[in-house]
N, C-alpha and C positions, 0 to 999 in steps of 0.2 A: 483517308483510310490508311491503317495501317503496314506493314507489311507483309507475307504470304501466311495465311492462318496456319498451315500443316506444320512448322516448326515454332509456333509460340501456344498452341494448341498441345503437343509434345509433351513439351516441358513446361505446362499447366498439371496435365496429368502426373507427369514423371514424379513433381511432388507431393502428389496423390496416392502416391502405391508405393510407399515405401517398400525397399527390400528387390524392385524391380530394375533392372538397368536394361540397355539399349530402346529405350521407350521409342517408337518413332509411329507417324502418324503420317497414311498412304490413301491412295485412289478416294482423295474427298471429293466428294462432286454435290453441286447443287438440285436440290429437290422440288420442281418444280409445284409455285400455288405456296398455299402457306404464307398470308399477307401480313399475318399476325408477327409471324417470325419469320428469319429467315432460317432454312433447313437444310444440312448438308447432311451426305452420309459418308463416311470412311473407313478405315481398317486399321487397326491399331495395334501394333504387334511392340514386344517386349521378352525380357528374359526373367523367368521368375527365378525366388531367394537360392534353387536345385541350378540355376544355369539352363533349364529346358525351354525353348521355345515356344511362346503363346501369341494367338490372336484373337482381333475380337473384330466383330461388326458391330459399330456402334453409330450416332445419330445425335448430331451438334442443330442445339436448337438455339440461336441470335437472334437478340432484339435489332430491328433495324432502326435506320433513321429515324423514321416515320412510321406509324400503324395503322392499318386497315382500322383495328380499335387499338387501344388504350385500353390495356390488361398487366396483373401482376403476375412476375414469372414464378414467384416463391408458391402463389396460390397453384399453381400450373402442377410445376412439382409437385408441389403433397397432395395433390390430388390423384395425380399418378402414382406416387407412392402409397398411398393411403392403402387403393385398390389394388394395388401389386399381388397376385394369389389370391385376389378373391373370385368369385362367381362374374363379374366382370373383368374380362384381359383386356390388362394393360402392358404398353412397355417397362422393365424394369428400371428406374431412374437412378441416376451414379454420382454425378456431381452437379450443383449448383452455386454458381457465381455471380454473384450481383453488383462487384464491383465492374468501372470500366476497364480498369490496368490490362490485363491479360489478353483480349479480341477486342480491345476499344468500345464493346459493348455488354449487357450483363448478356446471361449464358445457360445454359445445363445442357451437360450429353446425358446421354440415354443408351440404353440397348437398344438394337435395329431387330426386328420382327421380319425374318426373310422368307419371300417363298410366295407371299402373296399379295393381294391387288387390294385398291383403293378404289378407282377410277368407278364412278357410277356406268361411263358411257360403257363400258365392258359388258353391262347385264342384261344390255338390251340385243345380244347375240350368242349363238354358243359358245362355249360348253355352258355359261351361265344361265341362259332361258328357266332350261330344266329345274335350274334351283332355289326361285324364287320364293315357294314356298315355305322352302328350310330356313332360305335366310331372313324372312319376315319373321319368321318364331323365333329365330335366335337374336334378330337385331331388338323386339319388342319383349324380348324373356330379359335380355339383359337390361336395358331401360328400366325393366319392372324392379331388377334387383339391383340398379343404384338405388331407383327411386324409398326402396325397403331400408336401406343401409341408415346406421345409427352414426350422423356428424361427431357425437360426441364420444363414441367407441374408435370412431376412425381418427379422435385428435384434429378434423377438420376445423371446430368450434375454437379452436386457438388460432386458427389463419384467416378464417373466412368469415364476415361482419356476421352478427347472428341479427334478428328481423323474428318479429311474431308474428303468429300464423295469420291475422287481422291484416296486418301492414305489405305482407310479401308485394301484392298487387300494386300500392300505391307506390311503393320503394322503385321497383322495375321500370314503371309505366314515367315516374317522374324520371329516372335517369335517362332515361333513352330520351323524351321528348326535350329534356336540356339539349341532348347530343342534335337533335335536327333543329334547334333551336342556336345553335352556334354554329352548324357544319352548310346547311342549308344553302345553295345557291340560288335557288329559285321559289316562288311558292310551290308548296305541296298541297293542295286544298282536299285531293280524295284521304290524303293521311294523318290531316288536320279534323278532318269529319269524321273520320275512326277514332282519333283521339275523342272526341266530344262524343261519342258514344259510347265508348269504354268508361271515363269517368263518370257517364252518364248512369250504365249499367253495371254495376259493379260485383266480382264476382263474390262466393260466400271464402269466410276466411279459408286457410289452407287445413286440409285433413290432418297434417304433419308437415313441419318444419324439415325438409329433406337436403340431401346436396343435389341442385342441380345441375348438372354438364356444362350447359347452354349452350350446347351446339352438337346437339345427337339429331344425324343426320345420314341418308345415304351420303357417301362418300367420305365420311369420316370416319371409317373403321377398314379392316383389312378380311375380306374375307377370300375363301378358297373356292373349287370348282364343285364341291360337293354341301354348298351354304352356311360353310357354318364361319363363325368370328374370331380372328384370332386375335383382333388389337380393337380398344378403340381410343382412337386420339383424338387431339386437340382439345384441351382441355382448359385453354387460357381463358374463356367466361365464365367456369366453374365458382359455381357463389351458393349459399345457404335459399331457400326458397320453397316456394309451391311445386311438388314435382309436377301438377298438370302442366308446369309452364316449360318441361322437356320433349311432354305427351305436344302438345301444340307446335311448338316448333317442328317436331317431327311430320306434323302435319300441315307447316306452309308450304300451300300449292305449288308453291317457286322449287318446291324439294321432289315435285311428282316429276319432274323432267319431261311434261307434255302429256302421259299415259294416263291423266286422270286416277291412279293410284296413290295410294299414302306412301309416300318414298320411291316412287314407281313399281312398287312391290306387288300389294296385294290390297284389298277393301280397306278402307277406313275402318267401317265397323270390326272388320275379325282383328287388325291391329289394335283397338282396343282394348278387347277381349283377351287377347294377347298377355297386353300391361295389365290387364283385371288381375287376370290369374297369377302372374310374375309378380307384383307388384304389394297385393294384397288390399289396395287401394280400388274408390271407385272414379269414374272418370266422369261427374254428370255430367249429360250435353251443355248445359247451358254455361256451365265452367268452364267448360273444354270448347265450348264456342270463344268464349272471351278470351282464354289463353292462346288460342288458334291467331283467333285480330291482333289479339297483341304482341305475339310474333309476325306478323307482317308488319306492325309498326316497327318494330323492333330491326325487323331485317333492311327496311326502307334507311333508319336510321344510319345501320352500318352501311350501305351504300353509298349514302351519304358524304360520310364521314369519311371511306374510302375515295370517295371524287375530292374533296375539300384537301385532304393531304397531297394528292397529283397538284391540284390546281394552285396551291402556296407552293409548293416546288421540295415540300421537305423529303418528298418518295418518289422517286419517279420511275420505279418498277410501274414493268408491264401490267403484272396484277393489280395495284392500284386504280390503274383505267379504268381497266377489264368490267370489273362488278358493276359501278355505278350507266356503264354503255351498255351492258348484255341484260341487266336485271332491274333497274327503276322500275320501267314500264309495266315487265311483269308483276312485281310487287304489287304496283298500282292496280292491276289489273286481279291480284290475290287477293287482295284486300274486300275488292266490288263482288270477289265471288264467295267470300267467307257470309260478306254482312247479303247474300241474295241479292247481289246489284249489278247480277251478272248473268 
């Protein structure tokens, strides 16, 4: 590793904002989680072209050694970008480096979103209780209006592989079961029997070709004490596809944290209805069953893959463990109660 990031970090930026001098870069500290990347936050102050003192909170997002997955940071960016000011909040994105010279690893800061919480474990007590109804409309209104958003208005169609509406399914289902197909320490036979069902029962093409997230989830957004959304992050699986396949994920059991709810939130069926409305799209069961399976294969998969990088030795963050010890089981266990075998 190289040596302390606050002063090559610095004067990364410094060459970045012409016109600015005394650029320095303070109180960075590590953001707990985030296996994808590694995430600091810090304060970055300067004196603009007048001599007046400026800061900013901003939000250094590193590739590590090793990944929980294997994602593009460019696709991450413009996706964040994309949606910057629109009907989904996002953080605003500022620079992107993809070489290793500068932090030894590729890079982008962002603007920091302050003031508010992330943590699912927080909603399961007050002040949040009371506001779970707010934030189910607002986590499933915006879901609806990615899902609505036009790839090729937003210039994602130039970053992200494009896939026909026919293929979306087969595209998904073959990458992930490569990834357990190479990460895999042990047999999986309940996720190996999903798989032969999924191919078996194949969903209908996709309504639209949308950008999917792939990882809209409680805990991956910032909201407040009165529900509503002010971020939502992590965006590094974000890929062209079937929007049910965001609707589904959002609906692995492994996301209800125990409460038998869609996110812990609220019914399955009104988060739906929800995305009905938001979306413009319709969610048939029998779609939205297969997309539901295929996100636990999907999630089994990154657990996976999360154990496989600990256990070669390339990551040996805590998080790395973490996943594949606290959540196999459950998946396993997600899987048996999506297909009624539970």
């Amino acid at each position: 590793m190289g040596s302390p990031l606050e002063p090559r970090l610095a004067a990364y930026i410094a060459g970045r904002m012409p016109g600015a001098a005394e650029v320095a870069v303070d109180n960075m500290g590590r953001i707990s989680g985030g296996a994808s990347r590694e995430t600091y936050r810090f304060r970055l102050s300067w004196r603009d072209a007048e001599g007046q003192a400026r800061e900013r909170r901003l939000i250094l997002r590193r590739d590590p050694p090793a990944s929980l997955i294997d994602t593009e940071r460019r696709i991450e960016f413009e996706a964040y970008r994309a949606f910057h000011g629109s009907a989904a909040p996002v953080p605003e994105m500022l620079w992107l480096e993809e070489g290793d010279g500068p932090l030894d690893h590729p890079f982008f800061v962002a603007a920091e979103i302050v003031g508010f919480q992330a943590s699912p474990g927080l909603l399961w007590a007050e002040p949040y209780l009371a506001c779970h109804e707010r934030l189910a409309q607002r986590k499933w209104t915006i879901l609806g209006e990615i899902a609505k958003a036009d790839p090729v208005a937003l210039g994602l169609d130039k970053v992200m592989a494009s896939v026909a509406p026919a293929d979306c399914w087969t595209r998904e289902l073959g990458y992930w079961e490569d990834v357990l197909d190479a990460d895999e320490a042990e047999p999986l036979p309940i996720i190996r029997a999903a798989i032969r069902w999924l191919r078996a029962n194949p969903p209908p093409a996709a309504q639209k070709v949308g950008v999917v997230h792939g990882d809209y989830r409680t805990g991956n957004f910032l909201f407040d004490t009165e529900g509503d959304i002010h971020g939502v992050l992590d965006w590094e699986m974000a890929h062209l596809g079937d929007p049910l396949e965001d609707l589904g994920w959002s609906f692995n059991p492994v996301w209800s944290f125990g409460r038998g709810l869609a996110g812990g939130l609220i019914s399955q069926d009104r988060a739906v209805a929800i995305w009905e409305q938001s979306s413009g799209l319709r969610a048939d069961p029998a779609a939205l069953k297969w997309w539901t399976l295929f996100n636990c294969v999907k999630g089994q998969a990154i657990w996976v893959s999360s154990a496989r990088a600990w256990i070669d030795g390339g990551n040996r963050e805590p998080i790395m463990a973490y996943p594949p010890w606290a959540l196999q089981n459950a998946q396993d266990r997600a899987v048996l109660k999506v297909m009624g075998r539970l």
